[in-house]
N, C-alpha and C positions, 0 to 999 in steps of 0.2 A: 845776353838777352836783357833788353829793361823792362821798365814797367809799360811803357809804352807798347812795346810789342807784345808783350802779353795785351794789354787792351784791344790789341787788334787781329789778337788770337782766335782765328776761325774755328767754333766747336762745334760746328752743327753734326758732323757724324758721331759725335759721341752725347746728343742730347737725348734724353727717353724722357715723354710726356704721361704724368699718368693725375688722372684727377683735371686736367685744367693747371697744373705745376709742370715747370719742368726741371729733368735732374742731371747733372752732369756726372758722367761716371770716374767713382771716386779717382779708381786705377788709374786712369788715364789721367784724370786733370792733377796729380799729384806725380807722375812720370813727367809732366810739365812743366812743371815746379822743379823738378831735380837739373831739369836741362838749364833752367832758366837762373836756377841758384843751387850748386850742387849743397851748399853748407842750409839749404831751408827745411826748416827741424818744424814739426806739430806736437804741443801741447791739449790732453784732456786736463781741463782744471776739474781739481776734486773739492768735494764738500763735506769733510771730515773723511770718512771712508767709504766715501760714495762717488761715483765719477757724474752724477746729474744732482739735480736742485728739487727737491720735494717741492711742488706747489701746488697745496691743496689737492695731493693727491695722483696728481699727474706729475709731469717730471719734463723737467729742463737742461738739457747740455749746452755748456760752453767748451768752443774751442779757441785754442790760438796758434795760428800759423805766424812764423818769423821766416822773413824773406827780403834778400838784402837789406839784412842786420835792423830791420822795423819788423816788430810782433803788430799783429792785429786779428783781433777776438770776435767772433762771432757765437750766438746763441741759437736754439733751436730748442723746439719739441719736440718733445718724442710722437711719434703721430702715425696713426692706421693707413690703411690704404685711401679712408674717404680724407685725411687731412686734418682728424680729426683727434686731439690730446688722447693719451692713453690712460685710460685710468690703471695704477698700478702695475706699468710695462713689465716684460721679463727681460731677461738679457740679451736676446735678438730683437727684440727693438730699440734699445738702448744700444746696442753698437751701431744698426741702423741707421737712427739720427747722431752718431757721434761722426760714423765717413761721411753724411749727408753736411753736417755742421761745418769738418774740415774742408768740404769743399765749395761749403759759401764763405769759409775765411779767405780762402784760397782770392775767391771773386773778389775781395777789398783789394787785392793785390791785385787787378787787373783781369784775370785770367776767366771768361765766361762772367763779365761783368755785368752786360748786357742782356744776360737771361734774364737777372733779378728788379732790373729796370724795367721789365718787360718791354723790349724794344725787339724787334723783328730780328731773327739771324743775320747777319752781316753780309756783304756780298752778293745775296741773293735777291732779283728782284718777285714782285709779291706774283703769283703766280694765280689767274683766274681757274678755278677747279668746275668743271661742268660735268657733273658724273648725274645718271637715271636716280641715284638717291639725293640730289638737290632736292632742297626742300622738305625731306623727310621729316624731321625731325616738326613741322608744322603743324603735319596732321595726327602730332599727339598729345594729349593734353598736359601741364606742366609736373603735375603730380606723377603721371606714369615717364615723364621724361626725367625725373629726380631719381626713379627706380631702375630706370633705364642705365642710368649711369653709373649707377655703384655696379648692377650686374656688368656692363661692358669692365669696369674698374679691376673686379671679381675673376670675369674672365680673363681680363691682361694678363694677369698676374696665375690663373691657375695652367694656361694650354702652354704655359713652359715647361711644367714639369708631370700635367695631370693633363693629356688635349682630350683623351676619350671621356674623363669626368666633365670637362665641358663641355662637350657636345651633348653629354646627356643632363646637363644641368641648365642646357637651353631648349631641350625638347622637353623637359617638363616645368617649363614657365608658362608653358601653353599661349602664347604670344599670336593675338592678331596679325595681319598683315603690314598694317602700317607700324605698329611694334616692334617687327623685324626689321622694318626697312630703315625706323628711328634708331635703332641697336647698330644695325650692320655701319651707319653714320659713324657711331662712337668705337668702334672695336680699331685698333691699332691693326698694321697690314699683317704680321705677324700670326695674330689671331685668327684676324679671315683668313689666311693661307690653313691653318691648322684646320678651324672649323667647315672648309670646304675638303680637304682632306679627305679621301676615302680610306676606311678601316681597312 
């Protein structure tokens, strides 16, 4: 396999969007990489005996992927669910953005290159969406649409492992009409399946 084909390596079933980001999953895009180059080795570079870069408090990972026998380094924050630097990460966040990191190094080598260029999925053409929540997201105003989102964010991430905490952590946001309708916009399918879900 070259690099060529990796660049035209279709990812879309393994893309997860969270924030307005999207992430390739690490497993996969590095099961790709082995096919692609069975001898391609990942490097965490360390900063004396630290595997991240103190900066002002927050923290930075580098990685480097070698892949037909050319290394190439990418960096990253360590960063919450809003996208946002950690102050003083623990060590699951700090592994988090080091497979997040491996797998933008990965991207210099071709593979889900296109996600980070923010260029449309490949192959697929753009597909017109007419759902009763068009337009939702209008009749809210920008402040509660900002809150809107970390909770959709919040919930992504909680109805994998906690759906009944979410559901009651949307029945007591106590949310207007148009609030739900702006929300139900942002929640991944996942979630709505969960939160439609009977106990």
């Amino acid at each position: 396999m070259s690099i060529e084909t990796l660049i035209k390596t279709n990812v879309n079933d393994h893309v997860e969007k969270k924030n307005g980001l999207s992430y390739l999953s690490w497993a996969w895009a590095w099961a790709e990489a082995l096919k692609a180059d069975p001898k391609a080795t990942f490097k965490v570079e360390m900063f004396g005996d630290k595997c991240y870069m103190d900066i002002n408090g927050t923290a930075m990972v580098w990685v480097t992927v070698t892949m037909f026998d050319k290394p190439m380094c990418c960096q990253l924050p360590v960063m919450d669910f809003r996208n946002k630097a950690i102050p003083n990460p623990d060590a699951f966040a700090v592994n988090t953005a080091i497979m997040r990191c491996m797998t933008k190094a990965l991207s210099l080598h071709g593979l889900g290159l296109y996600i980070y260029a923010g260029e449309d999925l490949p192959e697929q053409p753009k597909k017109i969406i007419t759902t009763p929540n068009q337009g939702a997201q209008d009749n809210v105003s920008e402040q509660d649409m900002e809150d809107l989102r970390d909770l959709a964010d919040l919930l992504n991430e909680m109805v994998i492992g906690e759906p009944i905490a979410a559901k009651e952590l949307v029945t007591n946001q106590n949310l207007d009409e148009p609030q739900k309708l702006a929300l139900w916009t942002l929640l991944n399918s996942k979630t709505r399946a969960a939160l439609k879900k009977k106990d």
